[in-house]
C-alpha positions in Angstrom: 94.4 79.1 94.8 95.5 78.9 91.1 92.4 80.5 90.0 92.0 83.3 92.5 96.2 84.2 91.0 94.5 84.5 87.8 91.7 86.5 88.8 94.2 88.6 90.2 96.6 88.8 86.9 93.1 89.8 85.4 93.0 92.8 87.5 96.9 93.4 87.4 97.2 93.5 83.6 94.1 95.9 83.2 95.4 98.2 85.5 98.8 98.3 83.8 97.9 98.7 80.6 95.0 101.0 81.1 97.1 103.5 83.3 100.0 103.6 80.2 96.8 104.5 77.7 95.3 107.0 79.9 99.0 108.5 80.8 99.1 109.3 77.2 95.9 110.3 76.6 96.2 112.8 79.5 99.6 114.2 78.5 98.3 114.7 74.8 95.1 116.5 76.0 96.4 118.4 79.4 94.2 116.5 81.1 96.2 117.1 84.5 96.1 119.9 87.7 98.2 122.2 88.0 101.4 121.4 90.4 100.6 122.3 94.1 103.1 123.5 96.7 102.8 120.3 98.2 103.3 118.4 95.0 107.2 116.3 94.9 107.0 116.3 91.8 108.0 119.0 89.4 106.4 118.0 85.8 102.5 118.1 85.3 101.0 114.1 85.7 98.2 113.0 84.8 96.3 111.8 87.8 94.0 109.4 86.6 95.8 106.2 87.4 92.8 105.7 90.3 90.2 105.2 86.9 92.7 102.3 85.5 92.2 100.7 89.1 88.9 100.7 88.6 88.0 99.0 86.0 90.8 96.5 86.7 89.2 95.3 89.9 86.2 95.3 88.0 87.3 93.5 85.4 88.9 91.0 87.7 85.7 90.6 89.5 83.3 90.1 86.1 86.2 87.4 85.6 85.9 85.4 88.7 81.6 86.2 88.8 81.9 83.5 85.7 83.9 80.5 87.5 82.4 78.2 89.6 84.9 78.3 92.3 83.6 81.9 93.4 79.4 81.4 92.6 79.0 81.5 96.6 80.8 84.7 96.9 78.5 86.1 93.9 75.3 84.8 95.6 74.6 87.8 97.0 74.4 90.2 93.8 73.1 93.6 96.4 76.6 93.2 98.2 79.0 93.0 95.2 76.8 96.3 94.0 77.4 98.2 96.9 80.8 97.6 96.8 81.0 99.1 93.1 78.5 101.9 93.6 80.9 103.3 96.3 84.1 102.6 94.6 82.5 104.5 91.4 81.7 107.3 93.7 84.9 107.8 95.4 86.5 107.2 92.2 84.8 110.0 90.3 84.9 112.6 93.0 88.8 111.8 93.2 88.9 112.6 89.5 87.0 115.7 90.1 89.2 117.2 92.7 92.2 116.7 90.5 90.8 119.1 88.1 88.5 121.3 90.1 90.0 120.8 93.6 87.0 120.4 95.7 86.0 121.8 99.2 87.1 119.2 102.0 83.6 119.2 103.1 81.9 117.9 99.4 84.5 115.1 100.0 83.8 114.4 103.4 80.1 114.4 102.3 80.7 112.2 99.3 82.4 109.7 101.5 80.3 109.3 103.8 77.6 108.6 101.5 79.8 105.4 99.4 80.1 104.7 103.1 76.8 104.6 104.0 76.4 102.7 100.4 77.5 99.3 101.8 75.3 98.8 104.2 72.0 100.5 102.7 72.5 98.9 99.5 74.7 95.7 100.5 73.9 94.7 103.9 77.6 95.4 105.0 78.0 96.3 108.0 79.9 95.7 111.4 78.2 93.7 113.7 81.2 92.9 116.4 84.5 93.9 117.2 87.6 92.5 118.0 87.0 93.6 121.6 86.7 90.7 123.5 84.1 89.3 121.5 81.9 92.5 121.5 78.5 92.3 119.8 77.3 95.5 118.4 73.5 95.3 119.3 71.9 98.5 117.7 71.4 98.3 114.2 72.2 102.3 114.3 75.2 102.1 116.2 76.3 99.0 113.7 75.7 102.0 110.8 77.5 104.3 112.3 80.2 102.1 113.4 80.8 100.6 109.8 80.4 104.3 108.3 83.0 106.0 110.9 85.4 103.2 110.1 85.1 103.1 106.3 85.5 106.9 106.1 88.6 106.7 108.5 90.4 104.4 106.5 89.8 106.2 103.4 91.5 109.2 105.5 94.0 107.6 106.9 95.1 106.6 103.3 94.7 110.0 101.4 97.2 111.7 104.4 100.1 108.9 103.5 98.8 109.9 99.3 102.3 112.2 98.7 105.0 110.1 97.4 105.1 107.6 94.3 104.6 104.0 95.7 104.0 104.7 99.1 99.9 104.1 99.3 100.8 100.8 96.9 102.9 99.5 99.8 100.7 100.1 101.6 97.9 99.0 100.7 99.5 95.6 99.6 100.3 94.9 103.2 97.1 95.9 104.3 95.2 93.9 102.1 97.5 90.7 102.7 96.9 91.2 106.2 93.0 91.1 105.4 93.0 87.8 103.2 95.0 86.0 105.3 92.4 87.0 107.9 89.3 86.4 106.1 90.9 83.4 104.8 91.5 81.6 108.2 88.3 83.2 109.6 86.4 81.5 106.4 87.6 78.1 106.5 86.6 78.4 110.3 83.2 79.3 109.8 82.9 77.3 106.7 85.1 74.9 105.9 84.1 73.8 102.4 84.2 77.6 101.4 87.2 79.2 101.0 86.6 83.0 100.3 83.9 85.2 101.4 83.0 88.9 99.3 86.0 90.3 101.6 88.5 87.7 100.6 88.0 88.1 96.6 88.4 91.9 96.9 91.4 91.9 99.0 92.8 88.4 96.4 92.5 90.6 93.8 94.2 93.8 95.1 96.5 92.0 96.3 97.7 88.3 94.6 100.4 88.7 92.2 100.7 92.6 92.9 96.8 93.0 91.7 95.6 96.7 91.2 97.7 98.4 93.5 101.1 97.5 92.0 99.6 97.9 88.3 98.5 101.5 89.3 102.1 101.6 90.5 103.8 100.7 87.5 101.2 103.1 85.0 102.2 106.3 87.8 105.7 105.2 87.0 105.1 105.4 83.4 104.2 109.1 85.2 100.6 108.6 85.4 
């Protein structure tokens, strides 16, 4: 468990001290929208806290892809790509709307595709619910399943995305929800391995603050 904290300080550290550098480079360069009648704020910021994020949890992961602990999780190189193929692409089309403010429907359709990334690329995909046990038989419904629900949640979180902190929260409880999950889920199915893909991702975002409290902290340094 000690390692996993400092996987996560990895990613928490990054994050905080990439957000202050591109804060600064942003203010310097005007690289920032213009303020929106639904903005709270009333001084142009520099929205590219989400690229700080980023490369934290990337960094965190290149970090734990070199210990021992986590070579099982790292087994399956397709997954971990998928994972940061759709990342990248949400990621850059968020930074794109901040400056160019993009139709609803280019985001919808870039969504969908990272979606559709994880399972196409990865393998990841839903293959039961929490229904009773349900088994999703068709591999098309199982890809449309996995896509609805990624999309969803990506949703869900950009309609709470209006005050300082409050997608941070969050998303810290969400993601300690999901390791604790796919921890005890884990040690059922495999006793000798603690941590699946799911579990380092959520560690990291969430251990010691992770990303989401590092982004925090940079947007209170206003990016």
């Amino acid at each position: 468990m000690i390692i996993t904290l400092l996987v996560a300080l990895c990613s928490a550290v990054v994050t905080f001290a990439l957000s202050i550098v591109l804060w600064r480079v942003g203010m310097r360069y005007r690289l920032y929208p213009k303020i929106r009648e639904r903005d709270v704020h009333t001084r142009p910021t520099p929205r590219l806290g989400g690229i700080a994020m980023f490369i934290g949890v990337l960094a965190a992961l290149g970090v734990a892809s070199r210990i021992p602990f986590f070579h099982i999780v790292f087994a399956f190189q397709n997954q971990v790509l998928a994972v940061v193929l759709a990342a990248a692409l949400i990621v850059t089309v968020g930074v794109l709307d901040d400056f160019f403010d993009l139709d609803w429907s280019t985001k919808l359709i870039a969504q969908v595709l990272a979606a559709g990334l994880l399972p196409l690329v990865g393998g990841l995909q839903i293959v039961s619910l929490p229904i009773g046990g349900l088994t999703v038989g068709s591999t098309w419904m199982s890809l449309a399943i996995t896509i609805f629900g990624v999309v969803a949640v990506m949703n869900a979180i950009n309609f709470i995305d209006g005050l300082d902190g409050l997608v941070a929260g969050v998303a810290l409880i969400a993601n300690g929800t999901f390791l604790v999950y796919t921890y005890l889920l884990q040690r059922e199915i495999s006793p000798q391995n603690y941590f699946s893909l799911a579990g380092v991702i959520a560690a990291i975002l969430v251990l010691l603050a992770g990303a989401p409290l590092g982004g925090y902290g940079g947007r209170r340094s206003r990016v």
